[in-house]
Each structure stands twice: as C-alpha cells, then as structure tokens.
C-alpha positions as CSV (number, residue, x, y, z in Angstrom):
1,X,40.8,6.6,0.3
2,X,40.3,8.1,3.6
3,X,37.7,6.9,6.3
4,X,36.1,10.9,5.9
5,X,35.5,9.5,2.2
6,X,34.3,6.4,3.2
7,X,31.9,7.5,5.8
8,X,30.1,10.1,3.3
9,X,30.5,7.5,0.5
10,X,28.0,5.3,3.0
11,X,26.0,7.7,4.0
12,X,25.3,9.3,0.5
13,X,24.4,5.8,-0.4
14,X,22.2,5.0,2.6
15,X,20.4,8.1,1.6
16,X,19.9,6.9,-1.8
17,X,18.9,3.6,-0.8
18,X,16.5,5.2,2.4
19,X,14.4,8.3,0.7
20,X,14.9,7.1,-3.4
21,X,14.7,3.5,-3.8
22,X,13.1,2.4,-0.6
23,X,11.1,5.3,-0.3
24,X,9.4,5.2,-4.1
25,X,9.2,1.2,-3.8
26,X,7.0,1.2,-0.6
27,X,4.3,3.8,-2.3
28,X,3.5,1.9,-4.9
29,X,4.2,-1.5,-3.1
30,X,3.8,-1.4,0.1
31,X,7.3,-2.8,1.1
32,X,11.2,-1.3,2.2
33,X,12.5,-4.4,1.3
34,X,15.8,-3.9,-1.1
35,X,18.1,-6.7,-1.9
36,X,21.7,-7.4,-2.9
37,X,22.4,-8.2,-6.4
38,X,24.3,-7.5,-9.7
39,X,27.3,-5.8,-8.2
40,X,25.6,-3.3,-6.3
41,X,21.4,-3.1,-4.9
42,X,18.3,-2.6,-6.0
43,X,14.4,-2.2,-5.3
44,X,12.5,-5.3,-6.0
45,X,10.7,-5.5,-9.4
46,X,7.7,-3.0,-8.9
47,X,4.4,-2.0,-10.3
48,X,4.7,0.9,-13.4
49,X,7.7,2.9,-14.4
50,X,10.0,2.7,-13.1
51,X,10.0,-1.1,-12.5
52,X,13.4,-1.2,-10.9
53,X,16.1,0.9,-9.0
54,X,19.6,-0.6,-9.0
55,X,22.9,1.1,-7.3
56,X,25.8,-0.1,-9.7
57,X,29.2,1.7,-9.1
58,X,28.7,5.3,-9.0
59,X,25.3,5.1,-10.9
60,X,21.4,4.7,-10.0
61,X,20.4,2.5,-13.0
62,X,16.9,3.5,-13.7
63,X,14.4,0.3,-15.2
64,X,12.0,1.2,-17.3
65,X,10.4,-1.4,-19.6
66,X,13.2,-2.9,-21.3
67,X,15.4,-0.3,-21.0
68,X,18.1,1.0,-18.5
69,X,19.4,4.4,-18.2
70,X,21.8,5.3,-15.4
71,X,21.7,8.6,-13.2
72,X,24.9,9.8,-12.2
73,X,25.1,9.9,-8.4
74,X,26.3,13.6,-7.9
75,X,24.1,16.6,-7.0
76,X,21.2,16.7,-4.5
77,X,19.3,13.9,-3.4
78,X,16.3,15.6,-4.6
79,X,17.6,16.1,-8.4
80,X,18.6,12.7,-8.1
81,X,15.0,11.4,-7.5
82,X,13.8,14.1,-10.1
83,X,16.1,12.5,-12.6
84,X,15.0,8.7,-11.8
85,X,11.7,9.7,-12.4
86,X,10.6,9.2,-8.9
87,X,9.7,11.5,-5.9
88,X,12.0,12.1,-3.2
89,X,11.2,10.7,0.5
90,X,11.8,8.1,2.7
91,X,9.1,5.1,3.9
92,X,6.7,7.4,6.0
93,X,5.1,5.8,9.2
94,X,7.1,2.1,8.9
95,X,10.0,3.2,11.8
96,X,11.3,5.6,13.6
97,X,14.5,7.2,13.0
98,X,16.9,5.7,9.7
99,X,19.3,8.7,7.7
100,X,17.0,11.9,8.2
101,X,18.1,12.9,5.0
102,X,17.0,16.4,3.3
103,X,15.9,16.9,-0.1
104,X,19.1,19.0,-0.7
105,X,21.4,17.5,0.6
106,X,24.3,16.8,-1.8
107,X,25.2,13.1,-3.0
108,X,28.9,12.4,-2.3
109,X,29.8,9.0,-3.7
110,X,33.5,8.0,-4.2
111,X,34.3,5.4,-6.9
112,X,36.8,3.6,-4.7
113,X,34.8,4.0,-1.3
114,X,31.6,2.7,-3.3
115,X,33.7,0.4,-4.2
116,X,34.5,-0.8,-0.9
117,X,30.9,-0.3,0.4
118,X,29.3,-2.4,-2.6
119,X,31.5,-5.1,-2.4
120,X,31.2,-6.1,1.1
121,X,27.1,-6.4,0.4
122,X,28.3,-9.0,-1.9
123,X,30.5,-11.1,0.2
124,X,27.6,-10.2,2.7
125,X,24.8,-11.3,0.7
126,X,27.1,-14.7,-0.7
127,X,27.6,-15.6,3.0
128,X,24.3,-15.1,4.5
129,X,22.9,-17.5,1.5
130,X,25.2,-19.8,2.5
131,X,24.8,-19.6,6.1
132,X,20.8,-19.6,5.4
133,X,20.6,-23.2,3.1
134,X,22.5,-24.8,5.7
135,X,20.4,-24.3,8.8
136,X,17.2,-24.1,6.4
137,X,18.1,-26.4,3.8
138,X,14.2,-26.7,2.4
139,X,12.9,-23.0,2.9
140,X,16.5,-20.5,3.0
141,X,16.1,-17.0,3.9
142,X,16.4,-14.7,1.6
143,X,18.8,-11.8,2.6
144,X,17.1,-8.5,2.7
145,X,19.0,-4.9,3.0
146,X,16.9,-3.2,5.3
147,X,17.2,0.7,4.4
148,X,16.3,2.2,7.8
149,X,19.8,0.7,9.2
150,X,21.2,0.3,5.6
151,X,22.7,-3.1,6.0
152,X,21.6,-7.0,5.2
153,X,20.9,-9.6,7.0
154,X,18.9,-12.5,8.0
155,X,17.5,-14.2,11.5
156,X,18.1,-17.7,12.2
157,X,16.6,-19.1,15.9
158,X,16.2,-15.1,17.4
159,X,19.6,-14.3,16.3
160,X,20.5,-11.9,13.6
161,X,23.2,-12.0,11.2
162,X,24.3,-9.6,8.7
163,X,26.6,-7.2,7.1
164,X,26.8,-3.8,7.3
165,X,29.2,-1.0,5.4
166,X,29.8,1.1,8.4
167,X,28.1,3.1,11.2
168,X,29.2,5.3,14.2
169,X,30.4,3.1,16.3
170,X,32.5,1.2,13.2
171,X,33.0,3.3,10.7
172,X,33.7,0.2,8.0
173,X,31.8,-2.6,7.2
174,X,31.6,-5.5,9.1
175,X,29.9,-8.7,10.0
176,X,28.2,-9.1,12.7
177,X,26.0,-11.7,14.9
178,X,23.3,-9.9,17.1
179,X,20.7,-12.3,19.5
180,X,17.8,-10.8,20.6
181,X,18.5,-12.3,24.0
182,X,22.3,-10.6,24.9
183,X,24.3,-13.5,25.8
184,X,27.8,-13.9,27.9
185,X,31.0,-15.3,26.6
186,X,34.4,-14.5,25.3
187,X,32.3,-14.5,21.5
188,X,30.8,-11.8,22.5
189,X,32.7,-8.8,22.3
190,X,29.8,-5.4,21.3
191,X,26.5,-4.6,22.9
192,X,24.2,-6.1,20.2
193,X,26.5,-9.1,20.5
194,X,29.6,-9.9,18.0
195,X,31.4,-8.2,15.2
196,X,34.1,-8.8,13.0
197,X,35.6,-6.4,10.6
198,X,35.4,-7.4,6.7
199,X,39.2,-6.1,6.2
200,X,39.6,-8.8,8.6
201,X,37.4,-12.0,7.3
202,X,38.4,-10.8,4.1
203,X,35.8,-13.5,1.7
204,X,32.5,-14.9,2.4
205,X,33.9,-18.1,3.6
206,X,35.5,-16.4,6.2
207,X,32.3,-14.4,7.3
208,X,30.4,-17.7,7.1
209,X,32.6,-19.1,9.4
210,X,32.1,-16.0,12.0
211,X,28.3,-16.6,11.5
212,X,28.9,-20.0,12.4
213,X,31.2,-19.5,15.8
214,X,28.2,-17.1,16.6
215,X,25.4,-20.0,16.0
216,X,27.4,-22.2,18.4
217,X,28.3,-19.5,20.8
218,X,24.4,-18.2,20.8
219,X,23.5,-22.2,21.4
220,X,26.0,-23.3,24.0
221,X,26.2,-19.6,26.3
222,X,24.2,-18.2,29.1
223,X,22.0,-14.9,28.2
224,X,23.4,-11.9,29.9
C-alpha cells in the first residue's frame, strides 16, 4: 500500500462520512455527530428510513428497519448517496470549510488502506474511552467523529484529544493532544500542540499513555 493510496482511501472516506452520512443525519436530526463502532463508523440511530449509516470495510451498510444492505463504495459520491437512499450533501450552515467534495467525484477506497484508516478509529475510539472514565469516572465522554475534520476525539479541562487517519500535514493517522491555550515544553512538538504517530503507539494502551503524558504536560507547563 502506498501513502498516494492511503491519502485517497481517507479522503474518499471523509467524503463519505462529510456529504452522506453526516450530511443526511443532520436534516432529519439536526446533528453531525458520527461515532466509532462495529469495526468501522456510523450515523447515530435516526428518525425514518434509513435509520442508520455504517462504514464497514469497503461497504456503506445501509439500515433500514431490520434489515441491512451494503453499498459498495466505488463510483461517484453522488450514486453512492442515490444508492443509500439518501441525498447527497454535506451539513449546510454548521462550519466553514471540511472536504468540499463534488457530487461526482469518484469514491476510491482501498481494502488494505481502509483497513488501516478504520482500525486506528478503533484503537482511537478504545483509548479515548479509557482516557474519558478515568478523569470522569461518573459522567465519561463519549467519543464523537467530527466529520468536518473527519477524526474523533474528546475534551477534557480545554484540552483536546483524539485520533485522526491523516491530513496534510501527516499524511497517516495519528494521536494527538491539542489545548486550547498553546503551551511550552519539550511535550510539545506541532502547532495545535502534540502528536504521535499510530505506527508508532501501535495499541490503545500506548495511545492512552500519550494522552496521559499530554494531561500532565498541559497541567504542569507554561502556555506559550
């Protein structure tokens, strides 16, 4: 697998997540929020048919009463919504920027690049849990995947942890540990704060323990 395959691997899937799933999900609920779970992600249960969106492997699994049909993710984004039963478009008027993804553009997903993408939410996901009933024992956060920046996280005491598959700057996914107050230290090593890669941390114990060095290094150092 190359990183050119990985990189339109995560974006074809951000653009799923962004103008299918998120986009259908906040007209007839009112909210972008997508969560981690069953291998892959999905919409929140919604209102009518379909009730839920799900991203498994190289599938959209389509929810429809009690039963689940999957549409292949090949072809444009636009005959992808058509074929989910939805309409295409992102969340309109909730933030600026996300994907800008067109109707035709054409959905690359790679087996072994989804793959890679899909299991990282899940160590993601299993760590920020983690990380979440420890600090918040009696009311833990529950890990959303924000589709505008297509990754998952939670904030704990104005700082911001999470997991994303990739962007620009770092084309694979990653952890990474963002304040909303920038902060000085050796921790410290990207603009929004820290980041480690998941090649790297390798499980979710090991990117528990980043979120953790972050906590204490947020606590104990001096804001930029």
């Amino acid at each position: 697998m190359t990183d050119e395959t990985l990189v339109a691997t995560r974006r074809s899937l951000h653009a799923v997540a962004e103008t299918i799933m998120a986009g259908h999900q906040h007209r007839v609920a009112g909210t972008i929020r997508l969560a981690v779970g069953d291998g892959g992600f999905r919409t929140l249960p919604m209102p009518g048919q379909p009730s839920l969106l799900a991203v498994r492997g190289t599938d959209l699994v389509v929810t429809s009463g009690s039963d689940d049909r999957a549409v292949p993710l090949r072809s444009s984004l636009e005959d992808v919504a058509r074929a989910a039963g939805v309409t295409f478009g992102a969340p309109k008027g909730v933030y600026p920027g996300g994907e800008q993804a067109r109707p035709t553009d054409q959905v690359l997903v790679d087996p072994d690049a989804a793959a890679t993408v899909l299991a990282a939410f899940v160590i993601g996901d299993a760590a920020l849990r983690a990380l979440g009933a420890r600090h918040l024992p009696d009311e833990p956060p529950a890990p959303v995947l924000w589709p505008e920046h297509f990754d998952v996280g939670i904030t704990l005491d104005r700082v911001n942890y999470g997991l994303s598959p990739g962007d620009d700057e770092i084309p694979e996914p990653y952890a990474y540990v963002g304040p909303f107050e920038p902060r000085r230290g050796t921790f410290w090593d990207r603009s929004f704060g820290a980041a480690r890669l998941v090649s790297d941390l390798r499980d979710a114990e090991a990117v528990v323990g980043f979120f953790e060095a972050g906590h204490a290094a947020a606590v104990s150092d001096p804001t930029a």
